[in-house]
C-alpha positions as CSV (number, residue, x, y, z in Angstrom):
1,X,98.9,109.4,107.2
2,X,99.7,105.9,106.5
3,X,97.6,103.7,104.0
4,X,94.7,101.8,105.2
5,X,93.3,98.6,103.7
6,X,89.5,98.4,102.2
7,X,87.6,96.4,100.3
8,X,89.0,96.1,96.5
9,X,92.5,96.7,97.7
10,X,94.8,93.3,96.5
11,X,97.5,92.2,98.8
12,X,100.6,90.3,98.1
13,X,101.3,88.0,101.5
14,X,104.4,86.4,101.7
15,X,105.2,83.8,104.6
16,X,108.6,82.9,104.2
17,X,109.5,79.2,103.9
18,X,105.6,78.4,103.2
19,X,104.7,78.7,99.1
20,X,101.6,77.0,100.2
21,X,100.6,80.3,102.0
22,X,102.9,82.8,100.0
23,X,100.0,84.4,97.6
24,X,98.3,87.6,96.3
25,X,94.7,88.1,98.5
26,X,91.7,90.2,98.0
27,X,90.0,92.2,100.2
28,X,86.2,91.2,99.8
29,X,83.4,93.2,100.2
30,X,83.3,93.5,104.1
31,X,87.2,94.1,104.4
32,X,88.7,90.5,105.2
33,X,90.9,88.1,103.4
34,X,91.2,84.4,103.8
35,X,93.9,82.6,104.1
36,X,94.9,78.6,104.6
37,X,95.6,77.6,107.7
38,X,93.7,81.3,109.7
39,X,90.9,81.0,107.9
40,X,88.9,84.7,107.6
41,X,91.2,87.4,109.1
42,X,89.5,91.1,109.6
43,X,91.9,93.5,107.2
44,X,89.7,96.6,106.8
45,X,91.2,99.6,108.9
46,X,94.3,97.6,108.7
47,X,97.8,99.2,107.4
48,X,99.7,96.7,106.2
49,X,102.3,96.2,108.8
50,X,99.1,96.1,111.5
51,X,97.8,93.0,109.2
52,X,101.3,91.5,108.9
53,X,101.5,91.7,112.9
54,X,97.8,89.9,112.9
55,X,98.7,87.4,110.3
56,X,101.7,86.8,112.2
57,X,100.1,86.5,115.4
58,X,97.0,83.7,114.4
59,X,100.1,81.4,112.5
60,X,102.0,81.3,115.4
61,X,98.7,79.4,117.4
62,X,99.6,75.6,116.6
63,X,100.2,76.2,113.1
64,X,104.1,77.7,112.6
65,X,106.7,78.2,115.2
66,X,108.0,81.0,114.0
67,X,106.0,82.8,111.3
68,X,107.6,86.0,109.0
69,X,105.1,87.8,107.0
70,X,105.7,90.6,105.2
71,X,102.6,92.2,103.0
72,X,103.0,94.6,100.1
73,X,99.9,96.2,98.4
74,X,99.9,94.7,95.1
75,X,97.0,96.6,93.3
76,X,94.9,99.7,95.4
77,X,91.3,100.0,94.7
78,X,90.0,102.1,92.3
79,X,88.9,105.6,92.4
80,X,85.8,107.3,91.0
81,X,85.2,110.5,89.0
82,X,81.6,111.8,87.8
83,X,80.0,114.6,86.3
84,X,81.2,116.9,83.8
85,X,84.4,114.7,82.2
86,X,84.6,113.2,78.9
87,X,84.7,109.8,80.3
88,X,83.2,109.3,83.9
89,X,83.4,106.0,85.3
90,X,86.1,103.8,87.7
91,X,89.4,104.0,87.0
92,X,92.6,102.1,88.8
93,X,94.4,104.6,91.1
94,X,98.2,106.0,90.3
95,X,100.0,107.0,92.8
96,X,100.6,110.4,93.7
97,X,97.8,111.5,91.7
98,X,95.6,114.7,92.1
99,X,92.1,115.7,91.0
100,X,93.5,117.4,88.6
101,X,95.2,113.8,87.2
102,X,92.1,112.1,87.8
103,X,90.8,114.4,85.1
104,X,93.2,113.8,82.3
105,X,92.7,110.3,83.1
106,X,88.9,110.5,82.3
107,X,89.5,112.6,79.4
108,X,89.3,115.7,80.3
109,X,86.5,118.1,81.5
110,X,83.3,118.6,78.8
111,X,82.8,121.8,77.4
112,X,80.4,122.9,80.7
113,X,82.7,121.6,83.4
114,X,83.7,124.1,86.1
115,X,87.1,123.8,86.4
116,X,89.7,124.7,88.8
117,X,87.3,122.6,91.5
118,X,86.0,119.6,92.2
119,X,83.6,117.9,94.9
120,X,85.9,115.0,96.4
121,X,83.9,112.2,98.7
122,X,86.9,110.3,100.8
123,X,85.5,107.2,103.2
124,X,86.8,108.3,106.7
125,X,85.6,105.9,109.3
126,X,82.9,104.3,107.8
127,X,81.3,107.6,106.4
128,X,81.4,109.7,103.6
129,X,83.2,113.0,104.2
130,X,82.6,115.4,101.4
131,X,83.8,119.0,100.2
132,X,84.9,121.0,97.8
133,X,88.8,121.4,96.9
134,X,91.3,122.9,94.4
135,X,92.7,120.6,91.5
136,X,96.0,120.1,93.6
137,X,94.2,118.1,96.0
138,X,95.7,114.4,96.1
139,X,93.3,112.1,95.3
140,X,93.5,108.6,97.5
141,X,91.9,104.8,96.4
142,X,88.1,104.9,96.9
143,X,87.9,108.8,96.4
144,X,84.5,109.8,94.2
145,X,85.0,113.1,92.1
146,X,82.4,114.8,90.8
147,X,83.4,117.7,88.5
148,X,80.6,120.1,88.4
149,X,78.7,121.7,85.5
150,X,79.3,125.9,85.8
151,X,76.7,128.2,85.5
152,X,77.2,131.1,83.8
């Protein structure tokens, strides 16, 4: 499943022949980025070669004859991790990483975590979807994990 831009996500934009417009851009919080020239473009949903396409596109209407954008994600937004770690908080995302990873990166479960587990929230669509999963799960940006306290 290809990557999809949200808010937090930082995006390296690179028109060639125009340093004026060749920058790095942040999402804000309702999913756009603004640029000279286009003003406010809609990136939310976006993948990046969709948004290079749009960018592309809104150049080419009086402003450059022949616009080449290319877009690189330069720093993903950050995932979340609660509950029974040694360190909850937000942290920056690595890639390929799991739940399990997003543990070690928070230090760790507490002595009363349950382990092996972990509830995962992902933001599918503009909702929440939620469940429970094994630590091999990959974690993606914007993922809240809550590690759970066991009962025993």
């Amino acid at each position: 499943m290809a990557y999809t831009l949200d808010s937090g996500d930082k995006l390296r934009i690179v028109v060639f022949g125009q340093e004026g417009l060749t920058s790095s851009y942040a999402l804000d919080a309702n999913g756009n980025i603004s640029m000279p020239l286009i003003g406010t473009v809609p990136a939310r949903g976006y993948t990046t070669p969709q948004l290079a396409a749009d960018v592309t596109a809104r150049l080419k209407q009086g402003y450059i004859r022949e616009p080449q954008v290319a877009i690189e994600v330069e720093a993903y937004r950050p995932f979340f991790i609660l509950g029974e770690v040694a360190f909850p908080g937000q942290y920056p995302y690595v890639a390929n990483m799991t739940v399990e990873t997003a543990v070690a990166i928070a230090g760790g479960y507490s002595p009363r975590a349950k382990r092996g587990a972990g509830d995962l929230g992902r933001p599918y669509q503009g909702q929440i979807v939620k469940g429970i999963v094994p630590n091999y799960t990959p974690v993606r940006p914007g993922d809240t994990i809550t590690v759970a306290e066991r009962w025993f």
